[in-house]
MDAnalysis code that builds the backbone (N, CA, C; Angstrom):
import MDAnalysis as mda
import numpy as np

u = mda.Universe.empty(228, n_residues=76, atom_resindex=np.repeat(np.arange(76), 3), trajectory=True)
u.add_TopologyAttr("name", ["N", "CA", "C"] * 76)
u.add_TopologyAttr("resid", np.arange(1, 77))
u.add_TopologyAttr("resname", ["UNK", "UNK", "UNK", "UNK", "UNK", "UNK", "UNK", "UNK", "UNK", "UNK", "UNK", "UNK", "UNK", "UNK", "UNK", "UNK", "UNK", "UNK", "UNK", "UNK", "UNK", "UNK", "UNK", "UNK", "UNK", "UNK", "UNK", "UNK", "UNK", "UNK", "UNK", "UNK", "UNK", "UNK", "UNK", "UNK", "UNK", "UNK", "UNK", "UNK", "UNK", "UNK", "UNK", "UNK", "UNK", "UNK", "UNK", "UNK", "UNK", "UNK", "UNK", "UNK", "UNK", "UNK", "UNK", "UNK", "UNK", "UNK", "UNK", "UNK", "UNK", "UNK", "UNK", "UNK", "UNK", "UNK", "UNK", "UNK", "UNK", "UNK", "UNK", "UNK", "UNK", "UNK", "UNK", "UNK"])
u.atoms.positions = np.array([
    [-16.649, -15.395, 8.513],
    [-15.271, -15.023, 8.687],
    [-15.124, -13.535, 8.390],
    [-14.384, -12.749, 9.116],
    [-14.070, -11.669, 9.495],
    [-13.286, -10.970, 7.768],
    [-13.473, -10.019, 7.455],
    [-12.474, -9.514, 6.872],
    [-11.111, -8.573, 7.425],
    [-9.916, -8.860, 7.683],
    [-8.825, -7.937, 8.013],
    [-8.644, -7.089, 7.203],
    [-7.798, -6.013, 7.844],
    [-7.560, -4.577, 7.153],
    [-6.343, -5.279, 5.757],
    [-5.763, -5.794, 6.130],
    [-4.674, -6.781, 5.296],
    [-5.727, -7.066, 3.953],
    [-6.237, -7.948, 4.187],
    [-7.279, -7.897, 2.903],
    [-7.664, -7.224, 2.369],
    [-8.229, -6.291, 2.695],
    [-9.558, -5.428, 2.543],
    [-8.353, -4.298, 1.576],
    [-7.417, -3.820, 2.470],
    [-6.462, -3.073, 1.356],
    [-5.709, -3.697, 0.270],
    [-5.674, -5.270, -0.118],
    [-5.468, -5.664, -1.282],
    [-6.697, -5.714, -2.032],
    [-7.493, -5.616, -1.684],
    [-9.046, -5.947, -2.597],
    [-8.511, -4.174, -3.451],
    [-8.772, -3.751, -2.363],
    [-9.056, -2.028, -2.565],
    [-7.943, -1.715, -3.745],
    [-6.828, -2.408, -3.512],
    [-5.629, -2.140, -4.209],
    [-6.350, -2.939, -5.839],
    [-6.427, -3.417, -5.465],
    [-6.913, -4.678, -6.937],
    [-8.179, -4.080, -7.396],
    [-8.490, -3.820, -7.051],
    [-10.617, -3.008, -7.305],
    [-10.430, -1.402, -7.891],
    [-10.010, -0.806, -7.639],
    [-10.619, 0.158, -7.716],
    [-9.022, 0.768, -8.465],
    [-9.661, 2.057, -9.792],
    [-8.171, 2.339, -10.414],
    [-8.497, 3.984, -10.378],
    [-9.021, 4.352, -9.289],
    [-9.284, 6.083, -9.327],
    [-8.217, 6.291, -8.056],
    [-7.944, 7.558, -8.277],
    [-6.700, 8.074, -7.439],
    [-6.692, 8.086, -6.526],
    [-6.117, 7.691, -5.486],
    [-6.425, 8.025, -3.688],
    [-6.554, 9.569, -3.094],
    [-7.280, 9.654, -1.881],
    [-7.493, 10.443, -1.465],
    [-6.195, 10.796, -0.761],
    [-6.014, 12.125, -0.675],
    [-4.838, 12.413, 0.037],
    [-4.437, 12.270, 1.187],
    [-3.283, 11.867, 1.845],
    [-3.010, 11.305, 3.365],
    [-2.736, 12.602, 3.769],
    [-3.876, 12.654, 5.422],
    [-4.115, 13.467, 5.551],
    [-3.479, 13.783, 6.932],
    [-2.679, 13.111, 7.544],
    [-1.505, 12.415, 8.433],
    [-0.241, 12.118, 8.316],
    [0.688, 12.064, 8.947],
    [2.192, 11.104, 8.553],
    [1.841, 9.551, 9.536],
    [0.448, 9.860, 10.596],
    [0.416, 8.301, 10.770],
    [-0.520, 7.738, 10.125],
    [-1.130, 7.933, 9.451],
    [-2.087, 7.317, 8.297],
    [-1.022, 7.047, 7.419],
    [-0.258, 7.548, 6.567],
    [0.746, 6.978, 6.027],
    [1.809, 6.234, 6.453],
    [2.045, 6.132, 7.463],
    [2.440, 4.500, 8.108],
    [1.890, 3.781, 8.615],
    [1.051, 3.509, 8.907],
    [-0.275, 2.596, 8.875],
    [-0.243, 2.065, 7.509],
    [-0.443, 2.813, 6.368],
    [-0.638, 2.307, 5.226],
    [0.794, 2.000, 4.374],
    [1.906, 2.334, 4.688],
    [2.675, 2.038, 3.962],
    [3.594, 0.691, 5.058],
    [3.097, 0.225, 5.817],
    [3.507, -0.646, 6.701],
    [2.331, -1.729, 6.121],
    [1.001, -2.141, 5.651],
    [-0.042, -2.689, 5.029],
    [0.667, -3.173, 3.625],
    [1.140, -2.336, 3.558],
    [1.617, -2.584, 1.976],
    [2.531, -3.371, 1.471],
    [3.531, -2.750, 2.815],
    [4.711, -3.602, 3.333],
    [4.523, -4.948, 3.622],
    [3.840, -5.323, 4.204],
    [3.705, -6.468, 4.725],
    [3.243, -7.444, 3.513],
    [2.242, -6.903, 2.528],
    [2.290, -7.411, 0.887],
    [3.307, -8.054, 0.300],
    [4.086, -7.099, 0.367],
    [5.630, -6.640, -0.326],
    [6.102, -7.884, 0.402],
    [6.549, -8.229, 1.256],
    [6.818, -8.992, 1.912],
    [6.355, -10.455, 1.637],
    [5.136, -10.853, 1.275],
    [4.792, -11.700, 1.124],
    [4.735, -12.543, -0.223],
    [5.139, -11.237, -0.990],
    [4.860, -11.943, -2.460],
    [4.255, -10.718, -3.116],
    [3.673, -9.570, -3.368],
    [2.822, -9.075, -3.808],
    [4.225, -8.377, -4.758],
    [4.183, -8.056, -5.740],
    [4.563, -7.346, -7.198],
    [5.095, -6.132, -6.815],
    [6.100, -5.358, -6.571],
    [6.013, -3.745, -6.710],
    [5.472, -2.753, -7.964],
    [4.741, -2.212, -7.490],
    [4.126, -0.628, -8.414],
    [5.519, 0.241, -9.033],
    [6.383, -0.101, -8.761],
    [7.189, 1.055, -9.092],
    [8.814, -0.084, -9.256],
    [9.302, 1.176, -9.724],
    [10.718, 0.332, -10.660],
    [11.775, 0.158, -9.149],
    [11.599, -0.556, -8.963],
    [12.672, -1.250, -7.856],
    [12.726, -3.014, -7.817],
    [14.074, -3.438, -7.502],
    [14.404, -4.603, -7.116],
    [13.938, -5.049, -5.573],
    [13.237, -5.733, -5.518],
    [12.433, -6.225, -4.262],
    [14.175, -6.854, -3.623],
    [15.285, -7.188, -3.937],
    [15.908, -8.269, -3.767],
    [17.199, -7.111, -3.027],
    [17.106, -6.026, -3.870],
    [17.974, -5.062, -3.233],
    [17.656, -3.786, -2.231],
    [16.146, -3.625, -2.306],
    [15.509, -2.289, -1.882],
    [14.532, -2.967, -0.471],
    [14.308, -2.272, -0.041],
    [13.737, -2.679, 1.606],
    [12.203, -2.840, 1.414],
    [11.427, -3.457, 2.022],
    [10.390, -3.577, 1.308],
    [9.301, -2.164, 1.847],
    [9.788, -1.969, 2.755],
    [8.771, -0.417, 3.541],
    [9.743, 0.811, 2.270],
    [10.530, 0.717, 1.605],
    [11.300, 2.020, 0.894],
    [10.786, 1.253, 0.059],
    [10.105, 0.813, -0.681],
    [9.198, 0.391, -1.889],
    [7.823, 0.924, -1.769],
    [7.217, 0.472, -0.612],
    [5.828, 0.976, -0.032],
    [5.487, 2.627, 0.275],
    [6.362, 3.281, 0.837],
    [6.943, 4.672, 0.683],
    [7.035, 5.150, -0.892],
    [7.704, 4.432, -1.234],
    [7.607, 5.104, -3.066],
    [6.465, 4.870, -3.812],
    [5.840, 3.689, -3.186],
    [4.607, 3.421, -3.972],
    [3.306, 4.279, -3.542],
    [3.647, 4.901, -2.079],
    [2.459, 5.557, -1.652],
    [2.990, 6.788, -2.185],
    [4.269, 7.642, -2.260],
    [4.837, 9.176, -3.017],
    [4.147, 9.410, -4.053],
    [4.208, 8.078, -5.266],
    [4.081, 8.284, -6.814],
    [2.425, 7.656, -6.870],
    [1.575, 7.812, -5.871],
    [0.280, 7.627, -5.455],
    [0.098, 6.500, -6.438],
    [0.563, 5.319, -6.356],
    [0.309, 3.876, -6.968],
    [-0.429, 3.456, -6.015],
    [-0.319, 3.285, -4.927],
    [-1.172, 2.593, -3.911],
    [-2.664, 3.414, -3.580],
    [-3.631, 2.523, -3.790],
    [-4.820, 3.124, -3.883],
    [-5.930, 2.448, -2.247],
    [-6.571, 3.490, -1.859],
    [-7.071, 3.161, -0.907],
    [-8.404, 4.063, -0.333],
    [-8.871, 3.466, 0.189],
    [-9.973, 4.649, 0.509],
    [-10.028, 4.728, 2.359],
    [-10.571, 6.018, 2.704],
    [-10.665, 6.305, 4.428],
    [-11.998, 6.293, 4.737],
    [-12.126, 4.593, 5.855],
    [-13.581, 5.033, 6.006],
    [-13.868, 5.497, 7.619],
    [-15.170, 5.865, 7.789],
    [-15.689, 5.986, 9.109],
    [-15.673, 5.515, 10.063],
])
Protein backbone atom coordinates (compact mmCIF):
# COMPACT_ATOMS: atom_id res chain seq x y z
CA UNK A 1 0.00 0.00 0.00
CA UNK A 2 0.96 3.29 -1.27
CA UNK A 3 1.81 6.08 1.09
CA UNK A 4 -0.23 9.59 0.31
CA UNK A 5 1.14 13.01 0.66
CA UNK A 6 -1.85 13.29 3.42
CA UNK A 7 0.04 10.86 5.49
CA UNK A 8 3.34 11.27 4.91
CA UNK A 9 2.82 15.13 6.11
CA UNK A 10 1.21 13.92 9.37
CA UNK A 11 4.04 11.45 10.05
CA UNK A 12 6.45 14.42 9.20
CA UNK A 13 4.29 16.63 11.41
CA UNK A 14 4.42 13.99 14.34
CA UNK A 15 8.29 12.88 13.69
CA UNK A 16 10.35 15.30 13.42
CA UNK A 17 10.61 18.67 15.99
CA UNK A 18 13.44 20.74 13.96
CA UNK A 19 12.25 23.84 12.19
CA UNK A 20 11.00 23.81 8.64
CA UNK A 21 12.67 24.85 5.81
CA UNK A 22 11.51 28.01 4.42
CA UNK A 23 8.58 28.20 1.78
CA UNK A 24 10.13 29.02 -0.97
CA UNK A 25 6.77 29.79 -3.06
CA UNK A 26 3.20 31.18 -2.24
CA UNK A 27 2.19 27.80 -4.10
CA UNK A 28 4.10 25.54 -1.96
CA UNK A 29 2.41 27.22 0.79
CA UNK A 30 -0.93 26.35 -0.39
CA UNK A 31 -0.30 23.10 -1.21
CA UNK A 32 0.78 22.82 2.30
CA UNK A 33 -1.50 24.82 4.16
CA UNK A 34 -4.51 23.19 2.23
CA UNK A 35 -2.69 19.42 3.64
CA UNK A 36 -3.02 20.71 6.85
CA UNK A 37 -6.31 21.88 6.31
CA UNK A 38 -7.70 18.99 5.39
CA UNK A 39 -6.20 17.53 9.03
CA UNK A 40 -7.86 20.34 10.62
CA UNK A 41 -10.80 19.22 9.18
CA UNK A 42 -10.75 15.88 10.14
CA UNK A 43 -9.98 15.91 13.65
CA UNK A 44 -6.34 16.83 13.98
CA UNK A 45 -5.65 19.42 17.19
CA UNK A 46 -4.64 23.08 16.22
CA UNK A 47 -0.86 24.30 16.87
CA UNK A 48 -1.91 27.60 17.72
CA UNK A 49 -4.54 29.41 20.00
CA UNK A 50 -7.72 29.35 17.98
CA UNK A 51 -11.26 27.89 18.28
CA UNK A 52 -11.58 25.25 15.53
CA UNK A 53 -15.54 25.93 16.10
CA UNK A 54 -15.24 29.68 15.28
CA UNK A 55 -12.07 30.12 12.96
CA UNK A 56 -11.95 28.52 9.38
CA UNK A 57 -9.94 25.68 9.26
CA UNK A 58 -7.40 26.93 6.16
CA UNK A 59 -7.06 30.54 8.64
CA UNK A 60 -5.75 28.07 11.29
CA UNK A 61 -3.40 26.24 8.78
CA UNK A 62 -2.14 29.74 7.52
CA UNK A 63 -1.35 30.67 11.15
CA UNK A 64 0.07 27.48 11.84
CA UNK A 65 2.35 27.61 8.78
CA UNK A 66 3.19 31.96 9.76
CA UNK A 67 4.23 30.97 13.46
CA UNK A 68 6.27 27.94 11.61
CA UNK A 69 4.35 25.18 13.86
CA UNK A 70 3.82 23.10 10.93
CA UNK A 71 6.84 21.14 10.14
CA UNK A 72 7.73 19.57 6.87
CA UNK A 73 10.41 18.75 4.68
CA UNK A 74 10.88 19.38 0.44
CA UNK A 75 11.82 16.45 -1.33
CA UNK A 76 13.13 15.67 -4.88
Amino acid sequence: MTETNEEFVEETLEETNQTPPEIDSKYRMIILAAQRSKQLQRGANPRVDADPRKTKSTRIALREIDEKKVNFEILN
